[in-house]
C-alpha positions in Angstrom: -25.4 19.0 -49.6 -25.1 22.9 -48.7 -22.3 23.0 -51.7 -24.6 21.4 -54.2 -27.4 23.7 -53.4 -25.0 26.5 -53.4 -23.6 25.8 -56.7 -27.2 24.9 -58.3 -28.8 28.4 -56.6 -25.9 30.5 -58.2 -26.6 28.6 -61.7 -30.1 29.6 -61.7 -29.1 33.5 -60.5 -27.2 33.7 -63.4 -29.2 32.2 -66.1 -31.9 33.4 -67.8 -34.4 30.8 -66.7 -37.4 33.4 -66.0 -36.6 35.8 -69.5 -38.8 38.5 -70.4 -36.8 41.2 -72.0 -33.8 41.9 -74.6 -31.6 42.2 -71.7 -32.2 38.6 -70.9 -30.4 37.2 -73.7 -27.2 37.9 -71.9 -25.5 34.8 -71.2 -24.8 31.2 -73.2 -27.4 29.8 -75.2 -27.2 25.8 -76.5 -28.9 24.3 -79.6 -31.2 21.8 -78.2 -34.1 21.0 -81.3 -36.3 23.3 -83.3 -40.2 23.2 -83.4 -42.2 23.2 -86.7 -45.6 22.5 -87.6 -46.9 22.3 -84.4 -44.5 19.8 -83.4 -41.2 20.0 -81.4 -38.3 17.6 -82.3 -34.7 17.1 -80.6 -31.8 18.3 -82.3 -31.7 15.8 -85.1 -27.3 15.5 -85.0 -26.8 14.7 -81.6 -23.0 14.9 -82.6 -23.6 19.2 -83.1 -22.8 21.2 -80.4 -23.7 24.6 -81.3 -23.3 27.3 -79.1 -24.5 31.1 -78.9 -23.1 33.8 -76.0 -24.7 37.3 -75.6 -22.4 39.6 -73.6 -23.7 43.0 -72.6 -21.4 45.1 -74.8 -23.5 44.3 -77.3 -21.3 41.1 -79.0 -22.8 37.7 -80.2 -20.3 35.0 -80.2 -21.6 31.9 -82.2 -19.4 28.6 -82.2 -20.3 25.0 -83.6 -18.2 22.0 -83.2 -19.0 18.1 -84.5 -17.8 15.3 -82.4 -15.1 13.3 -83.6 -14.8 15.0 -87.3 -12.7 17.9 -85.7 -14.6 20.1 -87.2 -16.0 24.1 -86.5 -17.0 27.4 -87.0 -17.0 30.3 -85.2 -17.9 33.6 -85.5 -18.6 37.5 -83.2 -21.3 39.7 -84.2 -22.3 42.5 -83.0 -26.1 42.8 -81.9 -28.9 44.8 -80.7 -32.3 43.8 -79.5 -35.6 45.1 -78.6 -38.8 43.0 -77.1 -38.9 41.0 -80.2 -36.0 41.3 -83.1 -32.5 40.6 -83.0 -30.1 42.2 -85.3 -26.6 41.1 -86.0 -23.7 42.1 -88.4 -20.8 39.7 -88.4 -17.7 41.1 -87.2 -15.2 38.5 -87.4 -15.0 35.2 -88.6 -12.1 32.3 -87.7 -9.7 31.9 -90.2 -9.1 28.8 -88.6 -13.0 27.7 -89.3 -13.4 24.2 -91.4 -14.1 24.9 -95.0 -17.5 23.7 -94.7 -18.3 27.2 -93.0 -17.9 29.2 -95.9 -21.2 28.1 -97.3 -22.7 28.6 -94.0 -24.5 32.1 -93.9 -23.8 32.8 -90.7 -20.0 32.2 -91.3 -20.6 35.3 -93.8 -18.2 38.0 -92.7 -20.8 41.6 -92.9 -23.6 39.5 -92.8 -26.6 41.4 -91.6 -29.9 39.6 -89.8 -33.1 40.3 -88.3 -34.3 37.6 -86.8 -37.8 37.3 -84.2 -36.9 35.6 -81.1 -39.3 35.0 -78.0 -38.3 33.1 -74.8 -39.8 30.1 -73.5 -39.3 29.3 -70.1 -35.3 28.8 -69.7 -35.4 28.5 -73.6 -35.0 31.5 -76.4 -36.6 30.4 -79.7 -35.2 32.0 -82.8 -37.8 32.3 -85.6 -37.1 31.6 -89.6 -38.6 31.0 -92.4 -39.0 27.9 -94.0 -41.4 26.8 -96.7 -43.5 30.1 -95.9 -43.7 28.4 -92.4 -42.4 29.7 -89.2 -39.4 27.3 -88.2 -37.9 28.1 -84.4 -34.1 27.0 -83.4 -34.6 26.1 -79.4 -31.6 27.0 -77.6 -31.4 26.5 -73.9 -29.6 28.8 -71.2 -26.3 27.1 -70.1 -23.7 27.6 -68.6 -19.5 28.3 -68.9 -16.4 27.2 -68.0 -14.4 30.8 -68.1 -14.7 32.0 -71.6 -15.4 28.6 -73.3 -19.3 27.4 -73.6 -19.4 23.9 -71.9 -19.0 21.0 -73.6 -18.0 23.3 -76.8 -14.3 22.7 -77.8 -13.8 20.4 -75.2 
């Protein structure tokens, strides 16, 4: 019992369960719905495992998988934040990433982005447009297994 609480303690040290500030993105982040209109809704493809990490040298990694299609995309960026914007340039992309990425933006190699995020709780919402709406992806902290994002590319 002493383990368990051990083990659950040191997951809530190191995630970013009570966020407040740009240095609080740090860690993995994991696609969990989006909320639009006044309404929140699951992540529609329960089959998409998508996956952002914030490390503090200032590097975004973003990785997507599908179950059972074998499918993915991956991608570094490098980032910097204030209280309210995040701003990424795409480093590097997989050449191993499925074809479908390439008509994925954020597959774009030299893609730049400002995007408005705000945390919720143990969640970071990132804000986008859509229809002259706001639209906000909900990721939830998580955690890792080494330098892979659990469950991605498992």
């Amino acid at each position: 019992m002493i383990k368990k609480l051990a083990a659950v303690l040191l997951i809530l040290i190191g995630s970013p369960l009570f966020a407040e500030g740009p240095e609080d993105l740090i860690g993995y982040w994991q696609y969990d719905g989006f909320f639009y209109e006044d309404n929140r809704y699951a992540n529609p493809n329960p089959d998409l495992n998508l996956i952002f990490k914030f490390e503090e040298n200032g590097t975004s990694h973003l990785v997507w998988t599908r179950k059972n299609d074998g499918e993915f995309c991956e991608r570094h960026a490098q980032y910097v934040a204030d209280a309210q914007t995040l701003s990424q340039t795409v480093s590097w992309v997989n050449p191993k990433n499925s074809k479908a990425c390439a008509a994925d933006q954020d597959m774009q190699l030299g893609r730049q982005t400002e995007t408005h995020y705000e945390f919720h709780g143990e969640e970071l919402w990132l804000q986008f447009d859509l229809n002259g709406k706001p639209f906000f992806y909900i990721l939830k902290a998580t955690v890792a297994i080494g330098n892979i994002p659990t469950p991605a590319l498992q």
